[in-house]
HTML snippet that shows the backbone in 3Dmol.js (N, CA, C, O; Angstrom):
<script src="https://3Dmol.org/build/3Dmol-min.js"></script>
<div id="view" style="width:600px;height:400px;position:relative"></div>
<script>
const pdb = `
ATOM      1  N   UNK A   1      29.506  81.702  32.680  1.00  0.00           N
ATOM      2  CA  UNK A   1      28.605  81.077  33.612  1.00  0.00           C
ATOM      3  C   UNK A   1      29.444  80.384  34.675  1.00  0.00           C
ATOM      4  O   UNK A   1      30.383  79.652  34.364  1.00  0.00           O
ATOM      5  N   UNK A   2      29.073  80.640  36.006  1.00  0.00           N
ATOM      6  CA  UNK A   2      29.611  80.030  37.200  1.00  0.00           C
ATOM      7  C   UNK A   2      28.660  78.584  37.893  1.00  0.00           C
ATOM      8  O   UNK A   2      27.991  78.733  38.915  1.00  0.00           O
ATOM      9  N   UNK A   3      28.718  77.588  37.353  1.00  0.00           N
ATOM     10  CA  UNK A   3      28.165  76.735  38.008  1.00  0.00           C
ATOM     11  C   UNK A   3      29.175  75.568  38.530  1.00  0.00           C
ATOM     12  O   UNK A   3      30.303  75.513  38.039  1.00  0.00           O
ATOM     13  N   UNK A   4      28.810  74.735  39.420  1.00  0.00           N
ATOM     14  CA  UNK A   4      29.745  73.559  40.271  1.00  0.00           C
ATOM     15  C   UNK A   4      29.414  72.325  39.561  1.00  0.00           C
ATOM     16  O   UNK A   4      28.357  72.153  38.955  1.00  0.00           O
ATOM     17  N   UNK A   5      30.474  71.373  39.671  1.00  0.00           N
ATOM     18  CA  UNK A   5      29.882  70.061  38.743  1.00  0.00           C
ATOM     19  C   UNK A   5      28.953  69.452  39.523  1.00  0.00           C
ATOM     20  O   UNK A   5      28.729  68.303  39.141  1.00  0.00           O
ATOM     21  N   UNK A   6      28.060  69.937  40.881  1.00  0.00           N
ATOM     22  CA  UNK A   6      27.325  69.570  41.878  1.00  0.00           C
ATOM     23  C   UNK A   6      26.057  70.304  40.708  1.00  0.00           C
ATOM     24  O   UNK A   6      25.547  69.543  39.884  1.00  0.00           O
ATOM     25  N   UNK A   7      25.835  71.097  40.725  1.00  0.00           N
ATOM     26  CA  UNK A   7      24.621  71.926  39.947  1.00  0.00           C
ATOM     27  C   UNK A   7      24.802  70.978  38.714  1.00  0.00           C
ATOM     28  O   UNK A   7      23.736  70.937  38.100  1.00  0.00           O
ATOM     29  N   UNK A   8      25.747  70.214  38.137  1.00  0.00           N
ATOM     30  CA  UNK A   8      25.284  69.454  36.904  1.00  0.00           C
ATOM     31  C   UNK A   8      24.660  68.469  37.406  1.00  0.00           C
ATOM     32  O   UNK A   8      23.432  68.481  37.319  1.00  0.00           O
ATOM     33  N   UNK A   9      25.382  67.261  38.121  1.00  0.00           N
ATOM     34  CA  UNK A   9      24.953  66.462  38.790  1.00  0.00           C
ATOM     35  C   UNK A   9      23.604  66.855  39.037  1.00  0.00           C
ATOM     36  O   UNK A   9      23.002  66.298  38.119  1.00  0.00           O
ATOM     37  N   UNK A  10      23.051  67.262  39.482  1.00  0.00           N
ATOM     38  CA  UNK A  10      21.749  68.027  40.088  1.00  0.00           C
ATOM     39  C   UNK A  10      20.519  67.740  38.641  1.00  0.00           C
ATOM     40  O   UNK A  10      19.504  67.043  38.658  1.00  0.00           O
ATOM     41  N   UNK A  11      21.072  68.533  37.542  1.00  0.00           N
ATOM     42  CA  UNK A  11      20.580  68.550  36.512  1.00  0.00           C
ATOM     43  C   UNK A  11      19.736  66.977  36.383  1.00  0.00           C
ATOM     44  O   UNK A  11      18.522  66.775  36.373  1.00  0.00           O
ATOM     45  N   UNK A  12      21.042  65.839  36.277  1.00  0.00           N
ATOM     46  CA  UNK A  12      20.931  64.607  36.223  1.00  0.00           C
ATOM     47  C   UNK A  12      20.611  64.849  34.659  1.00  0.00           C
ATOM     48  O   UNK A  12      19.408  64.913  34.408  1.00  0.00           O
ATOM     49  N   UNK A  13      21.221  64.950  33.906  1.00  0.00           N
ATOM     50  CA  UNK A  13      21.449  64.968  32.308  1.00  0.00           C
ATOM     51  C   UNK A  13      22.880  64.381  32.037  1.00  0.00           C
ATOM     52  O   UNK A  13      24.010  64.864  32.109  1.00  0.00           O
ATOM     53  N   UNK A  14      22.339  63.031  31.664  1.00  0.00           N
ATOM     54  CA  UNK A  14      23.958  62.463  31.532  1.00  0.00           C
ATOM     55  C   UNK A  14      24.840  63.331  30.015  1.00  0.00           C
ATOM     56  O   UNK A  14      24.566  63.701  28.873  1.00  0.00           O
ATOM     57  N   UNK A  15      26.260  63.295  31.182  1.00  0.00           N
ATOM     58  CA  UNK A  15      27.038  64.003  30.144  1.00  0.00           C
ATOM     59  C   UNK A  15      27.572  65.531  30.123  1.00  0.00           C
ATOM     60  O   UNK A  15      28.664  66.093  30.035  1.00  0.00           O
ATOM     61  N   UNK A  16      26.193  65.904  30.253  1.00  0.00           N
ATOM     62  CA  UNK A  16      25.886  67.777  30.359  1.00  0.00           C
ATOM     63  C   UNK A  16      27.011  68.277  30.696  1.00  0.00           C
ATOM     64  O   UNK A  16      27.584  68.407  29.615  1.00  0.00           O
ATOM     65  N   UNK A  17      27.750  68.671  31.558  1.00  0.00           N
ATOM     66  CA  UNK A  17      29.027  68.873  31.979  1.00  0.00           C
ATOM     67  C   UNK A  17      30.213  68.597  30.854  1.00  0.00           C
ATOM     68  O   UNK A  17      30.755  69.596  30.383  1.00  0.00           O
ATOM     69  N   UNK A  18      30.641  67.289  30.400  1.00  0.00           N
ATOM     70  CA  UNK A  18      31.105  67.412  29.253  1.00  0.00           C
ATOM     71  C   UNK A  18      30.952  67.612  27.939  1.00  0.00           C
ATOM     72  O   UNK A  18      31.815  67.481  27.071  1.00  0.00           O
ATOM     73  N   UNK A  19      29.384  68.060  27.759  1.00  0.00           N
ATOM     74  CA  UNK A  19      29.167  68.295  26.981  1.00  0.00           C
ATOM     75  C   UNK A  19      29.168  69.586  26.400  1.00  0.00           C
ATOM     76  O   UNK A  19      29.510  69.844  25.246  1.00  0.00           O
ATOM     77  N   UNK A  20      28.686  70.554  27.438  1.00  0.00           N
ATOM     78  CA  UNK A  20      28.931  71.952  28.065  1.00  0.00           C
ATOM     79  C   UNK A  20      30.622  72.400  27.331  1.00  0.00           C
ATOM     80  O   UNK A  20      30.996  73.123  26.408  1.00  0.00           O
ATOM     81  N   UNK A  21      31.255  71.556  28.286  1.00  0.00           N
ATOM     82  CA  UNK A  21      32.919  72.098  28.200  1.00  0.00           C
ATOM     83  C   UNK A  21      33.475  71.735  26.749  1.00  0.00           C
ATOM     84  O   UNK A  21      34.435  72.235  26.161  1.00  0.00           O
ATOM     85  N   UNK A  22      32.688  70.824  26.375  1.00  0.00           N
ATOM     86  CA  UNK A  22      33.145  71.083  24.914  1.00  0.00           C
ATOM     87  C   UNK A  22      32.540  71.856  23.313  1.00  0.00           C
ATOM     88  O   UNK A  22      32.746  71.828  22.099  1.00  0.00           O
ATOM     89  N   UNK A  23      31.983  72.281  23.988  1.00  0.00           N
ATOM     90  CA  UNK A  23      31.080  73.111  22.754  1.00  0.00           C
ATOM     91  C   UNK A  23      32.019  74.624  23.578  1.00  0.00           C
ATOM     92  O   UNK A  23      32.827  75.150  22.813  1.00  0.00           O
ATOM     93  N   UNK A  24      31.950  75.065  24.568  1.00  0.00           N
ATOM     94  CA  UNK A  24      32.493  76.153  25.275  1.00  0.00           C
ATOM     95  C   UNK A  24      34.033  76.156  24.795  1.00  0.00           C
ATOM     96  O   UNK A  24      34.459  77.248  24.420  1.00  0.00           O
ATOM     97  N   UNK A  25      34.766  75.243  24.770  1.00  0.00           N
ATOM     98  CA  UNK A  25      36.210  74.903  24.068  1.00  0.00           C
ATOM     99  C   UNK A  25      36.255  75.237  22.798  1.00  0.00           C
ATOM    100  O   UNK A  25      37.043  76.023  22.271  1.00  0.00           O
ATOM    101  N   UNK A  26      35.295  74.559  22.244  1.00  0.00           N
ATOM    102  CA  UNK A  26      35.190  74.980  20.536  1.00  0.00           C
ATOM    103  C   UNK A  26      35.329  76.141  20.550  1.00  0.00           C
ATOM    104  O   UNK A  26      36.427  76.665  20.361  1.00  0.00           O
ATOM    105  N   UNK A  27      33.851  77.040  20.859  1.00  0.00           N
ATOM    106  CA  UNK A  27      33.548  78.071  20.501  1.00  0.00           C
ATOM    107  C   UNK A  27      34.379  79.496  21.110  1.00  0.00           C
ATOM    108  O   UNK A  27      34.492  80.569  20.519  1.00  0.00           O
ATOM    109  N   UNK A  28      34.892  79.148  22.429  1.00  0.00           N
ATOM    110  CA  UNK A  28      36.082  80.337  22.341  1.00  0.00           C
ATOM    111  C   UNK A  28      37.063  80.498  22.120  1.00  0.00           C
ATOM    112  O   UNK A  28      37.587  81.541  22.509  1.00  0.00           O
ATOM    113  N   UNK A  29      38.019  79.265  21.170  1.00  0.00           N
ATOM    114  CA  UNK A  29      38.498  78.628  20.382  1.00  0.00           C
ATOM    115  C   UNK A  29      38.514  79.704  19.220  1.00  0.00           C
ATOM    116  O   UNK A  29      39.508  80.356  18.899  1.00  0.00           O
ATOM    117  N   UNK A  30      37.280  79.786  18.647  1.00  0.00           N
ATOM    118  CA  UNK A  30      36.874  80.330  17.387  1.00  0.00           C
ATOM    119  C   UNK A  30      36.271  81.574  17.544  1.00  0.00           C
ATOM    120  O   UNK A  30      35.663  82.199  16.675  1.00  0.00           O
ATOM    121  N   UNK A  31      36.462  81.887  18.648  1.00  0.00           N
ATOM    122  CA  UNK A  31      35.874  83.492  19.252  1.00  0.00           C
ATOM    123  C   UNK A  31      34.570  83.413  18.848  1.00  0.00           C
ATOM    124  O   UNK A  31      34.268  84.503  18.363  1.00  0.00           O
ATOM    125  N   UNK A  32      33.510  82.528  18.808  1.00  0.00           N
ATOM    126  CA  UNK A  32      32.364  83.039  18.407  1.00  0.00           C
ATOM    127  C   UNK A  32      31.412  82.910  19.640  1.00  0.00           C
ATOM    128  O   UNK A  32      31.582  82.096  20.548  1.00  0.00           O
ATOM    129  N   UNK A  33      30.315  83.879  19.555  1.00  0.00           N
ATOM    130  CA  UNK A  33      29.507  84.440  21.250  1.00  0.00           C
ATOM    131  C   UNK A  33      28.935  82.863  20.862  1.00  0.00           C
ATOM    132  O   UNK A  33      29.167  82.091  19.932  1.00  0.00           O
ATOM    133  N   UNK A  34      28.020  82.808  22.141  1.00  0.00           N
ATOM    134  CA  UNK A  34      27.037  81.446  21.893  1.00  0.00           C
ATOM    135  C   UNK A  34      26.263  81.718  23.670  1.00  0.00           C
ATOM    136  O   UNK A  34      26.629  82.423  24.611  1.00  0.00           O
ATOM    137  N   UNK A  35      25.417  81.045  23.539  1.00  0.00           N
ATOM    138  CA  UNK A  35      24.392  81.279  25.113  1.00  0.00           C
ATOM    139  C   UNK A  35      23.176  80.017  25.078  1.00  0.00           C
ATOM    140  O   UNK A  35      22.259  79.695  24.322  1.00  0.00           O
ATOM    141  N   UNK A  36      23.799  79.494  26.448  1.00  0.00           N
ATOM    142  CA  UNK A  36      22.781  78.060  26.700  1.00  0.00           C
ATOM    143  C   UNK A  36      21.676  78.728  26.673  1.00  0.00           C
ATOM    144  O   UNK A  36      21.481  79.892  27.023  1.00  0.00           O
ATOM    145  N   UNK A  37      20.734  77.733  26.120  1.00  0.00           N
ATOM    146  CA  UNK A  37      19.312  78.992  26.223  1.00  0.00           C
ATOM    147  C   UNK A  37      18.373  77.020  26.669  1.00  0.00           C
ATOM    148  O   UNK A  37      18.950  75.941  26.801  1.00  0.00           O
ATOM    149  N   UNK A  38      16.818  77.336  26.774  1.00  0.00           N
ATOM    150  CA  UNK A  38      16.283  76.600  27.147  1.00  0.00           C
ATOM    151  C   UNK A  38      16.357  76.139  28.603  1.00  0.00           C
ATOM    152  O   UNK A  38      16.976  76.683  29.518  1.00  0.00           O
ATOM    153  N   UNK A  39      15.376  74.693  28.657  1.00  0.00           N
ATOM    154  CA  UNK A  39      15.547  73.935  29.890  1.00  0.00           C
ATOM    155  C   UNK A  39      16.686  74.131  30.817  1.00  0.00           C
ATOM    156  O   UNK A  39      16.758  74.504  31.988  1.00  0.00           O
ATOM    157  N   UNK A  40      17.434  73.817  30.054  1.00  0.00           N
ATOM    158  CA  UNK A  40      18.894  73.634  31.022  1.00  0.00           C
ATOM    159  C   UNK A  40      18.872  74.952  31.719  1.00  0.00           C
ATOM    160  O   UNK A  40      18.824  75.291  32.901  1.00  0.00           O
ATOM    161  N   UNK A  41      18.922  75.567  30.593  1.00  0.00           N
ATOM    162  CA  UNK A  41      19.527  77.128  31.264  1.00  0.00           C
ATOM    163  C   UNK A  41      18.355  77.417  32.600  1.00  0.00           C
ATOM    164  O   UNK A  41      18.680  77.349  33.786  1.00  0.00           O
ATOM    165  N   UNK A  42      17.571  77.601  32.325  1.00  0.00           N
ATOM    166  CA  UNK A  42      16.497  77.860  33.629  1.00  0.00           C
ATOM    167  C   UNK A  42      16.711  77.029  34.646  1.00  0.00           C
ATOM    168  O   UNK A  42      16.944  77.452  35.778  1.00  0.00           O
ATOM    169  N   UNK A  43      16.653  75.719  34.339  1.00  0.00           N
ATOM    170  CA  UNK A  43      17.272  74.615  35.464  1.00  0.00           C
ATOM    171  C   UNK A  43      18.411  75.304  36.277  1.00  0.00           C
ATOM    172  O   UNK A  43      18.408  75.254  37.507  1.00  0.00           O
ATOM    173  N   UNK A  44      19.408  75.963  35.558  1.00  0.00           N
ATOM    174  CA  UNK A  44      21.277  76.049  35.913  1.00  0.00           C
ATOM    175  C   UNK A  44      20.682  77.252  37.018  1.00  0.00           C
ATOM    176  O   UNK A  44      20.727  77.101  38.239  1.00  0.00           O
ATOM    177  N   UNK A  45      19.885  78.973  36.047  1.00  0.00           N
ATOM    178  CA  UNK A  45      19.799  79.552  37.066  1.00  0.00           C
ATOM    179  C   UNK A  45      19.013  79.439  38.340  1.00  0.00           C
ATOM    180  O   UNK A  45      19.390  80.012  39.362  1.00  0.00           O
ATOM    181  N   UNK A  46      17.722  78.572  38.284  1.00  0.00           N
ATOM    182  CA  UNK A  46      16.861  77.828  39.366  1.00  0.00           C
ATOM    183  C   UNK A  46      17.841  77.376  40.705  1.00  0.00           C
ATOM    184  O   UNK A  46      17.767  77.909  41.812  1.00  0.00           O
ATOM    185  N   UNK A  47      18.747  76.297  40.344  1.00  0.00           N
ATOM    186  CA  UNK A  47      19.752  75.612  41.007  1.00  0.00           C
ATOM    187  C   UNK A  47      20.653  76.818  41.624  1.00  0.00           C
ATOM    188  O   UNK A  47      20.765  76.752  42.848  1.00  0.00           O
ATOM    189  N   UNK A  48      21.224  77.758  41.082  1.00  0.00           N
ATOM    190  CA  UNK A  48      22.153  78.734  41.648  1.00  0.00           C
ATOM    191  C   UNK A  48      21.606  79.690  42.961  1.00  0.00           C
ATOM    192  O   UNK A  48      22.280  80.220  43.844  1.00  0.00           O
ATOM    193  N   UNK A  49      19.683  79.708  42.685  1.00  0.00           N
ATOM    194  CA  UNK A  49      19.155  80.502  43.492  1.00  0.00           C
ATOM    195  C   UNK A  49      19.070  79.609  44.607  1.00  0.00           C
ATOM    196  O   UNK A  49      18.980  80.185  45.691  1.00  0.00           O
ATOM    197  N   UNK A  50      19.075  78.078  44.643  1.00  0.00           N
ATOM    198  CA  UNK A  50      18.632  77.589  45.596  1.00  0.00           C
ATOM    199  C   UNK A  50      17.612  76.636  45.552  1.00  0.00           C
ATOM    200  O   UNK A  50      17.644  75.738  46.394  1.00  0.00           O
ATOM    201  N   UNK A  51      16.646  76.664  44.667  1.00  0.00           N
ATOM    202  CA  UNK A  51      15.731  76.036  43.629  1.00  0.00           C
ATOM    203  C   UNK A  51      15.984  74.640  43.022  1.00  0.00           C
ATOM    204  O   UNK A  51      16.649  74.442  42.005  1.00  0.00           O
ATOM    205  N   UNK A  52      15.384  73.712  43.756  1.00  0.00           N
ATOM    206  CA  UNK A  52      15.516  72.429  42.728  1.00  0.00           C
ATOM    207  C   UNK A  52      14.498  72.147  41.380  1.00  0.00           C
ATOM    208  O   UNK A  52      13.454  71.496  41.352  1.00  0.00           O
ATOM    209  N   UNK A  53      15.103  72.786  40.416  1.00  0.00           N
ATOM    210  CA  UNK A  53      14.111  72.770  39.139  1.00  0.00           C
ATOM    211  C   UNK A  53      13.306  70.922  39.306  1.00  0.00           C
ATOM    212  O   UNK A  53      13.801  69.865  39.698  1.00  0.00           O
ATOM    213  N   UNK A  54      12.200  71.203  38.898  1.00  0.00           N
ATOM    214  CA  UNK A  54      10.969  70.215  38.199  1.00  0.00           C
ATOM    215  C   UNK A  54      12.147  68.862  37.388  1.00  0.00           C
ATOM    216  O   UNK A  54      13.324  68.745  37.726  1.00  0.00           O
ATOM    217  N   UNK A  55      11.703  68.288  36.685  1.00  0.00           N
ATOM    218  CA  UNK A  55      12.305  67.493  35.813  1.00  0.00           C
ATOM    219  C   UNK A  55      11.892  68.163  34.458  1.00  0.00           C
ATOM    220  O   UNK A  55      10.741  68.553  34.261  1.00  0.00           O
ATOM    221  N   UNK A  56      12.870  68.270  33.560  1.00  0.00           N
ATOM    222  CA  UNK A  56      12.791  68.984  32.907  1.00  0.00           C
ATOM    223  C   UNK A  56      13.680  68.270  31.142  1.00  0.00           C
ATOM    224  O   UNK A  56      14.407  67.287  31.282  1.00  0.00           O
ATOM    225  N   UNK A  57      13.559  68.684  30.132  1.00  0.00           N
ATOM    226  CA  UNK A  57      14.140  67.769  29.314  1.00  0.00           C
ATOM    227  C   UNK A  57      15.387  67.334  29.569  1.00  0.00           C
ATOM    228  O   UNK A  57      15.994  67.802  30.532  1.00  0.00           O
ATOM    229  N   UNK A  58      16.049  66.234  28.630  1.00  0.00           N
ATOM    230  CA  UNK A  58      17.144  66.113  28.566  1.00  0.00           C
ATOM    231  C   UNK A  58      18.328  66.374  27.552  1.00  0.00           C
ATOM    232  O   UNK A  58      19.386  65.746  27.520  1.00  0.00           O
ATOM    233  N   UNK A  59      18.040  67.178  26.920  1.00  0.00           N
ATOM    234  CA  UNK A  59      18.518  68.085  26.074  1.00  0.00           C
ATOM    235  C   UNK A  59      19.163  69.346  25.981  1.00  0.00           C
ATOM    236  O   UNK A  59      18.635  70.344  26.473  1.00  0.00           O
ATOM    237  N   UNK A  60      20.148  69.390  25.452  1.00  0.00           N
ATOM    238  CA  UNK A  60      21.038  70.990  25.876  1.00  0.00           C
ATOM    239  C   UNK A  60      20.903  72.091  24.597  1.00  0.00           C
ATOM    240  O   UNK A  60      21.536  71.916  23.556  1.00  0.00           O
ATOM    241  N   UNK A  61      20.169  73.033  24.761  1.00  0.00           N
ATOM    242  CA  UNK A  61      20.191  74.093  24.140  1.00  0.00           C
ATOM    243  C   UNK A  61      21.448  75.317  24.008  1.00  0.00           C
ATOM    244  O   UNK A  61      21.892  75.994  24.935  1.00  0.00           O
ATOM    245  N   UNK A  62      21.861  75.360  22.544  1.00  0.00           N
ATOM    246  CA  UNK A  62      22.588  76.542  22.562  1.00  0.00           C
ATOM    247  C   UNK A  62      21.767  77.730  21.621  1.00  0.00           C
ATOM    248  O   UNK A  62      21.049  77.471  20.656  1.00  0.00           O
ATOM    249  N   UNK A  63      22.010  78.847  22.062  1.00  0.00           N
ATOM    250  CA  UNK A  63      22.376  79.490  20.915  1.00  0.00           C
ATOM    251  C   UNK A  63      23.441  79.854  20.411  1.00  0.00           C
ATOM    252  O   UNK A  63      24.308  80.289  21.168  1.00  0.00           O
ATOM    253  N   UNK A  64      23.719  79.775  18.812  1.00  0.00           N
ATOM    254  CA  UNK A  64      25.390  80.455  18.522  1.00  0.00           C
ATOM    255  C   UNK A  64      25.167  80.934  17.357  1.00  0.00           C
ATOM    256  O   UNK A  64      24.501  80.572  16.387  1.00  0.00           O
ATOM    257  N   UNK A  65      26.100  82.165  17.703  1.00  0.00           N
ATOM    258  CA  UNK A  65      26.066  83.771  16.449  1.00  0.00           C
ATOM    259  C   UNK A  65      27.068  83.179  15.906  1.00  0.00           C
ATOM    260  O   UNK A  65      28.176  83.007  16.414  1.00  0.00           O
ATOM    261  N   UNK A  66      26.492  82.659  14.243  1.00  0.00           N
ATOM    262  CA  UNK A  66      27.390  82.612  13.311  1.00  0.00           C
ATOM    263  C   UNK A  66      27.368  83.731  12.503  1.00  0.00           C
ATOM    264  O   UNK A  66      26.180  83.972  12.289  1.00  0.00           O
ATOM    265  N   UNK A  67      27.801  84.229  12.159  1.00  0.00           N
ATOM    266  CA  UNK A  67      28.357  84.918  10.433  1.00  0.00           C
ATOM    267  C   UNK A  67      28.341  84.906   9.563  1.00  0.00           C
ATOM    268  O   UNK A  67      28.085  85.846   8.811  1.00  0.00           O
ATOM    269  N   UNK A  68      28.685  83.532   9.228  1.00  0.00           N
ATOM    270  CA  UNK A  68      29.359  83.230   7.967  1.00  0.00           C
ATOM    271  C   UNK A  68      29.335  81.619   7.884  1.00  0.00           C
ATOM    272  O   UNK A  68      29.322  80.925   8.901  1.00  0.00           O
ATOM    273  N   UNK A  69      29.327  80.853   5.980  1.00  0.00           N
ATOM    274  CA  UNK A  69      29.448  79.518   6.619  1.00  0.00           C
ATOM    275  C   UNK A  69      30.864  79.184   6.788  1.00  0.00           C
ATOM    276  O   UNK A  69      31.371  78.207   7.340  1.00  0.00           O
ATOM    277  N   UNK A  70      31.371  80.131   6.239  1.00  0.00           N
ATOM    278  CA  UNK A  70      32.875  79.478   6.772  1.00  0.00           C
ATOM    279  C   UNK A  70      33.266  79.403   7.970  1.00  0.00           C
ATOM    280  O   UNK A  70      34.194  78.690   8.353  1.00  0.00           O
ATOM    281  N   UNK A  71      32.434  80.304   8.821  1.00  0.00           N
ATOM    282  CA  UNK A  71      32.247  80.357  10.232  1.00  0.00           C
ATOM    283  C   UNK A  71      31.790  79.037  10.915  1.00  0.00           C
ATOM    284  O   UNK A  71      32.225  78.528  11.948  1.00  0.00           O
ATOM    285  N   UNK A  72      30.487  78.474   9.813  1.00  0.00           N
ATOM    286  CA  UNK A  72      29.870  78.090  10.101  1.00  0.00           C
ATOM    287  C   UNK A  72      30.785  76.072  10.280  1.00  0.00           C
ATOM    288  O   UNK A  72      30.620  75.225  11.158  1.00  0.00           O
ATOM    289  N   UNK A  73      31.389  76.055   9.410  1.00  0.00           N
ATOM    290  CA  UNK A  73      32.280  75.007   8.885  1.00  0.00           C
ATOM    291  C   UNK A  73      33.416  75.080   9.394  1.00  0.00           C
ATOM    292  O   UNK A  73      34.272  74.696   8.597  1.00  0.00           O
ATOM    293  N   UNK A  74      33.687  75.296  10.047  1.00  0.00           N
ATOM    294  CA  UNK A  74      35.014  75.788  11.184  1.00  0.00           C
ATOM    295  C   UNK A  74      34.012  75.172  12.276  1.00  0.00           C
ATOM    296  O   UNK A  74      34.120  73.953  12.143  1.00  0.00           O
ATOM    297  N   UNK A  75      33.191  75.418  13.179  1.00  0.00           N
ATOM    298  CA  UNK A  75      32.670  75.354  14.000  1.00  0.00           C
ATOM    299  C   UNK A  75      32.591  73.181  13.877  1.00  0.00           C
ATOM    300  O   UNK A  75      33.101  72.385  14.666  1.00  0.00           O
ATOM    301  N   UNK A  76      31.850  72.906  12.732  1.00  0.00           N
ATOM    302  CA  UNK A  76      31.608  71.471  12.106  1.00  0.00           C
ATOM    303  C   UNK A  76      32.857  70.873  12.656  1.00  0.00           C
ATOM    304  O   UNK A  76      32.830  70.394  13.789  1.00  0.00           O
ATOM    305  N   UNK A  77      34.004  70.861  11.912  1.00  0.00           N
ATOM    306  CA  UNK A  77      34.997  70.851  11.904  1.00  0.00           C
ATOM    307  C   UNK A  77      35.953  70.779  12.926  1.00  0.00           C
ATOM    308  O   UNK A  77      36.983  70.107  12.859  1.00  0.00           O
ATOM    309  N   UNK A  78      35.553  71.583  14.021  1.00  0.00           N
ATOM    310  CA  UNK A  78      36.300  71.286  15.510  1.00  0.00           C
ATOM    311  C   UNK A  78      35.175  70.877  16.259  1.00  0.00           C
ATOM    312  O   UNK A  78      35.514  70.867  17.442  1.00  0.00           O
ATOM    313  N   UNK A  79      33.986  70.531  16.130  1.00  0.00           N
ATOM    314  CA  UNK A  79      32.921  69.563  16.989  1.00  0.00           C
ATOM    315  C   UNK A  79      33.559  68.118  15.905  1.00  0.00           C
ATOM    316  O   UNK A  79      34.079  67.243  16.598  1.00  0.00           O
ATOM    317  N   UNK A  80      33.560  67.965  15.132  1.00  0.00           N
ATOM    318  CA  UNK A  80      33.917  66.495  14.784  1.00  0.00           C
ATOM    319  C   UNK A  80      35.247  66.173  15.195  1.00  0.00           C
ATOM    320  O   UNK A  80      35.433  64.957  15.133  1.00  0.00           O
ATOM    321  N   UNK A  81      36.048  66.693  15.516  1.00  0.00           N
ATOM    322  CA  UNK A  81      37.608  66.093  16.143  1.00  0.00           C
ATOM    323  C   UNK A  81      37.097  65.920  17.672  1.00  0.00           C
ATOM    324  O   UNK A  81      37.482  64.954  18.331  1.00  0.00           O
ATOM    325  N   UNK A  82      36.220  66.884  18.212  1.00  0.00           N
ATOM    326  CA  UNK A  82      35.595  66.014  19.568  1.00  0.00           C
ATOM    327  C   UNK A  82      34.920  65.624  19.912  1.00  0.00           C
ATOM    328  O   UNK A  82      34.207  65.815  20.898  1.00  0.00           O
ATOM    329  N   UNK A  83      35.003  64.525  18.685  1.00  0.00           N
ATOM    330  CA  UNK A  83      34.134  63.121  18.822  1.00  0.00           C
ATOM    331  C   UNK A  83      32.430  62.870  18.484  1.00  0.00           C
ATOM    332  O   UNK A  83      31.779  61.850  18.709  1.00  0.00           O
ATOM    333  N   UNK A  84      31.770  64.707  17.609  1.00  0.00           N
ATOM    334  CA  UNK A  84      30.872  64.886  17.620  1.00  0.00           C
ATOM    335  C   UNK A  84      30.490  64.320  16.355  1.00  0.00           C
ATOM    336  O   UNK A  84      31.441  64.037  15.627  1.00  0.00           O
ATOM    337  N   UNK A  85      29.015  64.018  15.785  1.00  0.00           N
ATOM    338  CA  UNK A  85      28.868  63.302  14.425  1.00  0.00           C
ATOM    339  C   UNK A  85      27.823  64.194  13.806  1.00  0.00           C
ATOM    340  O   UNK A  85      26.736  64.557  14.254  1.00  0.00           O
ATOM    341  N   UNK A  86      28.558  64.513  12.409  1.00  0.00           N
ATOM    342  CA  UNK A  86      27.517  65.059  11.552  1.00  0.00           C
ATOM    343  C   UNK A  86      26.670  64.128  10.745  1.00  0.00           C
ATOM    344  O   UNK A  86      27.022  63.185  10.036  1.00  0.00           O
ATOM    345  N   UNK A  87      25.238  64.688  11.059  1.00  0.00           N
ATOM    346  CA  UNK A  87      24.241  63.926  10.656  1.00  0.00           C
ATOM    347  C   UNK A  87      23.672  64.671   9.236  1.00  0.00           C
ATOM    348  O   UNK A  87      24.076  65.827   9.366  1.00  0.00           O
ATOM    349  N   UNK A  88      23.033  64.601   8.113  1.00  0.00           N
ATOM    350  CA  UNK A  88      22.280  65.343   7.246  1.00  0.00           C
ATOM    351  C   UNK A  88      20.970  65.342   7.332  1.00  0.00           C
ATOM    352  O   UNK A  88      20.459  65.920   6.373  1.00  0.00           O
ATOM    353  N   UNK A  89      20.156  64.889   8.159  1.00  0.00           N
ATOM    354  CA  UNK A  89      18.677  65.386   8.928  1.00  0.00           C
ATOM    355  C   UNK A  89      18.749  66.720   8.927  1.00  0.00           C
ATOM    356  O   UNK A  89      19.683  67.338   9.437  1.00  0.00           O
ATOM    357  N   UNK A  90      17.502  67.388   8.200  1.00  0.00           N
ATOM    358  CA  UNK A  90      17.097  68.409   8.649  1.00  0.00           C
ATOM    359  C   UNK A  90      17.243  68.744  10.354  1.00  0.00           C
ATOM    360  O   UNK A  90      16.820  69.805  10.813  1.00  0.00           O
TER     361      UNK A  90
END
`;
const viewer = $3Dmol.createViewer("view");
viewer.addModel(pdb, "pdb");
viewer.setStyle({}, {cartoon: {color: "spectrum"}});
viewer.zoomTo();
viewer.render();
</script>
């Protein structure tokens, strides 16, 4: 994905941008696919066309193709060294 830290800004989702670059670090890190899906994402391509998306949540959607849980625990595992917190909530 090609977006400017102007199109985050835009978003106005505090964070998004670093939040983005670090799940994207992880995960090609660990070679595994993954794809913003949701709000954001429609927002990101809205903004690229020219489009100032609505207000829209503040929440970042991924999807990510795991495998395996060892896949899955690898993934845990390098989101908690950056600074991420595992919760046990459903």
């Amino acid at each position: 994905m090609s977006t400017s830290n102007q199109t985050y800004k835009e978003l106005a989702i505090p964070y998004f941008k670093e939040v983005f670059d670090c799940i994207d670090d992880v995960l090609v890190k660990l070679n595994i696919p993954y794809y913003l899906i949701g709000a954001s994402a429609v927002a990101l391509e809205l903004l690229k066309g020219g489009i100032k998306p609505s207000r829209g949540t503040k929440d970042i959607d991924f999807a990510i193709m795991i495998s395996s849980i060892k896949e899955f625990e690898a993934v845990v595992e390098e989101l908690l060294k950056h600074g991420f917190n595992k919760v046990e909530t459903p």
